[in-house]
C-alpha positions in Angstrom: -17.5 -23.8 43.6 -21.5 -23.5 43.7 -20.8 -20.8 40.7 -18.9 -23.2 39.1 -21.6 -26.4 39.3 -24.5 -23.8 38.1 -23.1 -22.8 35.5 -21.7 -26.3 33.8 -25.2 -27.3 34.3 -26.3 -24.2 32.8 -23.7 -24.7 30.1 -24.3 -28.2 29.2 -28.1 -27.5 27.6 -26.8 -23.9 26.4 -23.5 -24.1 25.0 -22.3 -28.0 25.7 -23.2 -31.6 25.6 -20.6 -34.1 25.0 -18.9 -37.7 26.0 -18.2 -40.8 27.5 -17.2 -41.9 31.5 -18.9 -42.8 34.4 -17.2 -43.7 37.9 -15.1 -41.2 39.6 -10.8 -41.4 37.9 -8.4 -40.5 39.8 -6.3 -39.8 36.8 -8.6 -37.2 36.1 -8.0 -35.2 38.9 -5.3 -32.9 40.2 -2.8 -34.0 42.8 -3.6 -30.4 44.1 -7.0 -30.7 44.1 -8.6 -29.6 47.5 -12.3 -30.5 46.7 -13.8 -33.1 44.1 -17.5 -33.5 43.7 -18.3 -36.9 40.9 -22.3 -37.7 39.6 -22.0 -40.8 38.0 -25.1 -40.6 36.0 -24.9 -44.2 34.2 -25.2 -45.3 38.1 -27.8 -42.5 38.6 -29.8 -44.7 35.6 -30.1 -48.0 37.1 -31.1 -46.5 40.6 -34.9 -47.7 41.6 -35.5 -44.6 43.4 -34.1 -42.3 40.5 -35.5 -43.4 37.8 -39.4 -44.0 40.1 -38.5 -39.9 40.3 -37.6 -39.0 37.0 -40.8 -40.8 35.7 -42.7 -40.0 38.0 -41.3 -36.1 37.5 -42.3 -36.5 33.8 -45.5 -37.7 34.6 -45.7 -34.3 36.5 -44.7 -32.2 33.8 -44.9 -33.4 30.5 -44.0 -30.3 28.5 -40.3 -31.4 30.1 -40.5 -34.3 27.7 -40.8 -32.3 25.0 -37.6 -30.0 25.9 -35.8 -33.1 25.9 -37.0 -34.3 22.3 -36.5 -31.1 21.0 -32.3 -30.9 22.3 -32.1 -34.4 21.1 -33.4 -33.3 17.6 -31.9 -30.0 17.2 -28.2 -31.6 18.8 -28.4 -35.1 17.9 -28.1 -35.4 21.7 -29.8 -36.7 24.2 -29.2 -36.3 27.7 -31.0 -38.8 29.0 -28.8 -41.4 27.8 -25.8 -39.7 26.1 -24.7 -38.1 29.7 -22.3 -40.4 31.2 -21.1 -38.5 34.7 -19.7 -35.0 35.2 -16.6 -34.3 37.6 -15.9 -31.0 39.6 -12.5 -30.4 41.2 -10.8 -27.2 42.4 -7.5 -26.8 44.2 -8.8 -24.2 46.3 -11.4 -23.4 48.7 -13.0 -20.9 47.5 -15.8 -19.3 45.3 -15.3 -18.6 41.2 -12.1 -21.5 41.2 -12.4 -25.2 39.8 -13.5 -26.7 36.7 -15.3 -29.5 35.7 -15.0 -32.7 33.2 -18.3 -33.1 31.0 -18.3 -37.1 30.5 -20.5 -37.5 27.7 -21.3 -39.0 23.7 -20.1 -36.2 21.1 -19.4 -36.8 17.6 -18.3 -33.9 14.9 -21.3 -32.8 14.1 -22.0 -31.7 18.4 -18.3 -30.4 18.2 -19.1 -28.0 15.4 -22.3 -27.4 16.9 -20.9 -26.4 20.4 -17.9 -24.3 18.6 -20.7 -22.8 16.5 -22.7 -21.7 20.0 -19.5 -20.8 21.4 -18.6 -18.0 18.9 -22.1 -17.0 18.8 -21.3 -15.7 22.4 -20.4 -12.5 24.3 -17.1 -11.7 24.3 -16.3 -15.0 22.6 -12.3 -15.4 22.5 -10.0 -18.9 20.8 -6.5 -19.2 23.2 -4.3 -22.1 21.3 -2.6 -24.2 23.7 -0.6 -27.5 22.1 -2.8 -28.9 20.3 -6.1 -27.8 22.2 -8.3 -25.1 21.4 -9.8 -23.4 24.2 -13.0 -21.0 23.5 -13.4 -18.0 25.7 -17.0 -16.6 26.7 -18.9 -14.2 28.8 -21.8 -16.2 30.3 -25.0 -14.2 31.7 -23.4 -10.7 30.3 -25.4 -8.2 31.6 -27.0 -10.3 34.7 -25.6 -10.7 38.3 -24.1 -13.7 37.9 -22.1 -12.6 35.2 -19.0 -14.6 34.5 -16.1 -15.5 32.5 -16.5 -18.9 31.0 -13.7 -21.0 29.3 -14.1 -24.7 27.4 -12.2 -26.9 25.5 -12.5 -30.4 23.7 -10.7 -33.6 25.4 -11.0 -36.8 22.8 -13.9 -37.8 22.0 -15.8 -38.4 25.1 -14.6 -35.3 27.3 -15.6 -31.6 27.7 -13.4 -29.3 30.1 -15.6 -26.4 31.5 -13.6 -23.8 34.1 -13.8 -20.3 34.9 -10.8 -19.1 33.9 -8.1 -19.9 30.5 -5.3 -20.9 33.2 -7.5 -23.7 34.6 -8.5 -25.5 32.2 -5.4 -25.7 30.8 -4.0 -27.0 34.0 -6.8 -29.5 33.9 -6.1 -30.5 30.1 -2.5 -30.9 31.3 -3.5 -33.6 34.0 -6.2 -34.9 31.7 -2.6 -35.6 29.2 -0.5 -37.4 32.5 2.0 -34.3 32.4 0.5 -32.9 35.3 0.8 -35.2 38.4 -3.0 -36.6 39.6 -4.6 -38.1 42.4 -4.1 -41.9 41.5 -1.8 -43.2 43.7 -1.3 -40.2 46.4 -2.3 -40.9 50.1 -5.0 -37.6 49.6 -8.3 -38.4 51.8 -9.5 -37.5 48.1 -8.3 -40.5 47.0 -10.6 -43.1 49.2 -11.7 -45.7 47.7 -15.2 -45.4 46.2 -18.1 -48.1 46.9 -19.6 -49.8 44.2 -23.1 -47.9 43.4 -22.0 -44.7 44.3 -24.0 -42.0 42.4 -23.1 -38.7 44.3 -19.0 -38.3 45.9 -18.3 -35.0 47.7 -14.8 -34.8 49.1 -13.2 -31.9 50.8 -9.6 -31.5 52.7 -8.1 -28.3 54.8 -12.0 -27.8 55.4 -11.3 -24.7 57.7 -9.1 -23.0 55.7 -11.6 -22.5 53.3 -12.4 -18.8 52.3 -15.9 -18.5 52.0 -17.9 -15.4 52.3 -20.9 -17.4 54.4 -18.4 -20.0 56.2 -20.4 -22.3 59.2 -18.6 -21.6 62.6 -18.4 -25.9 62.6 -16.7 -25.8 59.2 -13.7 -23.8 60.8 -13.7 -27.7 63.4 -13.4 -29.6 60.3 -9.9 -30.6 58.8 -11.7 -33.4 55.8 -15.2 -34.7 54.6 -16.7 -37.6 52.6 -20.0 -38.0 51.6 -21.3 -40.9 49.5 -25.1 -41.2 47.8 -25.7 -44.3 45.9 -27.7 -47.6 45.6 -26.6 -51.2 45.5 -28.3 -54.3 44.9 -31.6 -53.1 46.2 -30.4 -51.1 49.1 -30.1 -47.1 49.1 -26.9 -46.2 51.1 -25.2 -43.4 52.5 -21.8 -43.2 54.0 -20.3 -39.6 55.3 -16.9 -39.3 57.6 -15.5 -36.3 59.0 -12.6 -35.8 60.7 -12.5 -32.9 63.5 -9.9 -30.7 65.2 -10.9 -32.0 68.4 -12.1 -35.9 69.7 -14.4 -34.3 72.4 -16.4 -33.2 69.3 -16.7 -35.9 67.1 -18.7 -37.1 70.5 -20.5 -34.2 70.7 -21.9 -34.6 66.8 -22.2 -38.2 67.4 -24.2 -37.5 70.3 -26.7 -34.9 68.2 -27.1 -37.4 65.9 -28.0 -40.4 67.8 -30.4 -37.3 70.1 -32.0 -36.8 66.8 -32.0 -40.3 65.6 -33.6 -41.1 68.8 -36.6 -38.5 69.1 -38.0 -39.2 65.4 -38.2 -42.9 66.6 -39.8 -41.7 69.6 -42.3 -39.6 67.8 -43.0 -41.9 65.0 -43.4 -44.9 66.9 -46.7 -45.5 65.2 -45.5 -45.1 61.7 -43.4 -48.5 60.7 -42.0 -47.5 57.5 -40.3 -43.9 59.1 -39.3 -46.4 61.9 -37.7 -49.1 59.3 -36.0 -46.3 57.6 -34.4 -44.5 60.2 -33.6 -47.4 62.3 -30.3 -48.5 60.2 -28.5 -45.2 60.9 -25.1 -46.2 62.4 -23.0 -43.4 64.2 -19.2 -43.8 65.7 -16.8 -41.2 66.9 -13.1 -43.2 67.0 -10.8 -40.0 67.9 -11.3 -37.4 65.8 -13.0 -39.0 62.9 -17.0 -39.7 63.0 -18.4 -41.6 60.6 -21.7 -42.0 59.6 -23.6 -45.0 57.9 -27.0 -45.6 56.3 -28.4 -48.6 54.6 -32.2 -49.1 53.4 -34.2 -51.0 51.0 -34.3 -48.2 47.7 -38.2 -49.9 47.5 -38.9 -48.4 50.7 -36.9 -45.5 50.2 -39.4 -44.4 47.2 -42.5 -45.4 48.7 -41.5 -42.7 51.6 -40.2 -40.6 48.9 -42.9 -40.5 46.9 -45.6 -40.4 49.9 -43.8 -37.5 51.1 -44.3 -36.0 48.1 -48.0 -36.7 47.9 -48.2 -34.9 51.1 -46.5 -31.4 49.9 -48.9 -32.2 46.7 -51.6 -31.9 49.2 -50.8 -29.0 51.2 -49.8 -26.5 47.9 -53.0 -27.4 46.8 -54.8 -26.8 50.2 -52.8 -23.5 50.1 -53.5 -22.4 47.0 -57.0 -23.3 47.5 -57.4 -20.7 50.8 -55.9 -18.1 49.3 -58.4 -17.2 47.0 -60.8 -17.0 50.6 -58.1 -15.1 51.8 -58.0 -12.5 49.5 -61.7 -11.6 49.5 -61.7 -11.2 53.3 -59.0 -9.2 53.1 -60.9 -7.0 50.2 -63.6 -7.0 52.7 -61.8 -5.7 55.5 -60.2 -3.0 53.3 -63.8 -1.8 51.8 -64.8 -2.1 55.7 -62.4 0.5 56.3 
């Protein structure tokens, strides 16, 4: 799955760029499917805090502006408002499986563009299936991330990335309604989604996953739901688990509210830490926990970007020792 995200990110700036959606579709998604990740990056836009960052990252690094003038020029893209929301599903657990749903503006001339950059390719291969063409690649060939890439055109407003022929097809068939999907099914995937909502994560069988690094808690967890988003003026946060056991939905419950309680502790003096913590809700009802977060997305940023002021600080003290550093260390070595 991580190779999966990184390289549709990768792919949408080097080989994509494409239609139109937003909010997390059921219909989209496989009945199967055993994880489903949505950005919704129309909400994303009219966050407070994300948009504070991204101008306040471009502030930061201007020559960023200009890498984003020159894919709009040379694609008749641009990312910033052309990029509706990408989708990521998988029906297994695993690494190297899933595919994800580009939601994004694309006319004929990015089509012919993208097919153009396709074939350019390593290893660049066209599989016909009904009346979709799917292009073949190797992505990275040569490097250690190496890996088979496969894409294909959905209407107008819909780029399917996977990592194998097989499943995008499988995800063109659901995209077409002859493959059953989530909308209507009783899945834990299928939740219903809060208005705002820029980042859903959703996972089921949890502890049958086959991971090569796998968390000795995620073999306790059967589902998980995690929700990022703002809503008229609030930053929220809403994540539910549900465990093989109660007795440990009390014990996380516990940690949470320990932890929750020695940062107020410690930052007694400091009101706005205080004011932002403070909201965090925790509850353990049998063997689900759930965990709730509401603050003001003003607040939110000021912390945000005072925190970031702070690491601003201490690179540059850093960098400015080093140089001191190094001379006693040439010092000691002619010494010796």
């Amino acid at each position: 799955m991580r190779k999966l995200v990184s390289l549709a990110l990768a792919t949408i700036f080097g080989v994509a760029g494409s239609a139109q959606a937003a909010p997390l579709s059921l219909k989209q998604v496989s009945a199967g499917a055993k994880w489903l990740a949505q950005v919704d990056v129309d909400a994303a836009h009219g966050s407070l805090v994300v948009k504070n960052a991204r101008n306040e990252f471009l502030k930061q690094h201007p020559g960023a502006e200009v890498v984003l003038a020159g894919i709009k020029d040379v694609w008749k893209f641009d990312p910033q408002t052309d990029l509706h929301g990408l989708t990521f599903y998988g029906e297994q657990l695993k690494n190297d499986n899933g595919v994800v749903l580009v939601h994004a503006k694309r006319d004929e001339a990015i089509s012919n563009r993208l097919v153009e950059k396709a074939k350019a390719a390593p290893d660049h291969q066209v599989t016909t299936y009904g009346k979709y063409e799917l292009h073949s690649w190797t992505h990275d060939k040569g490097a250690r991330h190496e890996r088979s890439m496969t894409g294909a055109f959905y209407g107008s407003d819909i780029v399917v990335f996977g990592l194998s022929v097989d499943a995008v097809k499988a995800a063109l068939d659901v995209l077409d309604g002859t493959k059953p999907s989530l909308e209507g099914t009783d899945s834990p995937l299928a939740a219903t989604v809060p208005p705002g909502a820029i980042l859903v994560a959703r996972a089921i069988n949890v502890s049958e996953a086959e991971l090569p690094h796998k968390h000795p808690l995620a073999k306790q967890i059967d589902t998980l739901s995690l929700v990022v988003g703002e809503y008229k003026g609030d930053s929220f946060l809403d994540a539910k688990l549900t465990v093989k056991k109660p007795e440990l939905a009390q014990q996380m419950k516990s940690v949470i509210e320990g932890a929750r309680g020695i940062f107020l502790i410690v930052h007694s003096d400091d009101p706005e830490g205080v004011k932002l913590v403070s909201p965090l809700k925790v509850a353990a009802e049998g063997n689900l926990l759930s965990v709730e977060w509401r603050a003001s997305a003003e607040l939110v940023w000021a912390r945000a970007q005072k925190m970031c002021e702070q690491m601003k600080t201490h690179r540059e003290r850093r960098a400015h020792m080093r140089p001191r550093h190094r001379a006693e260390e040439d010092q000691d070595r002619e010494m010796d």
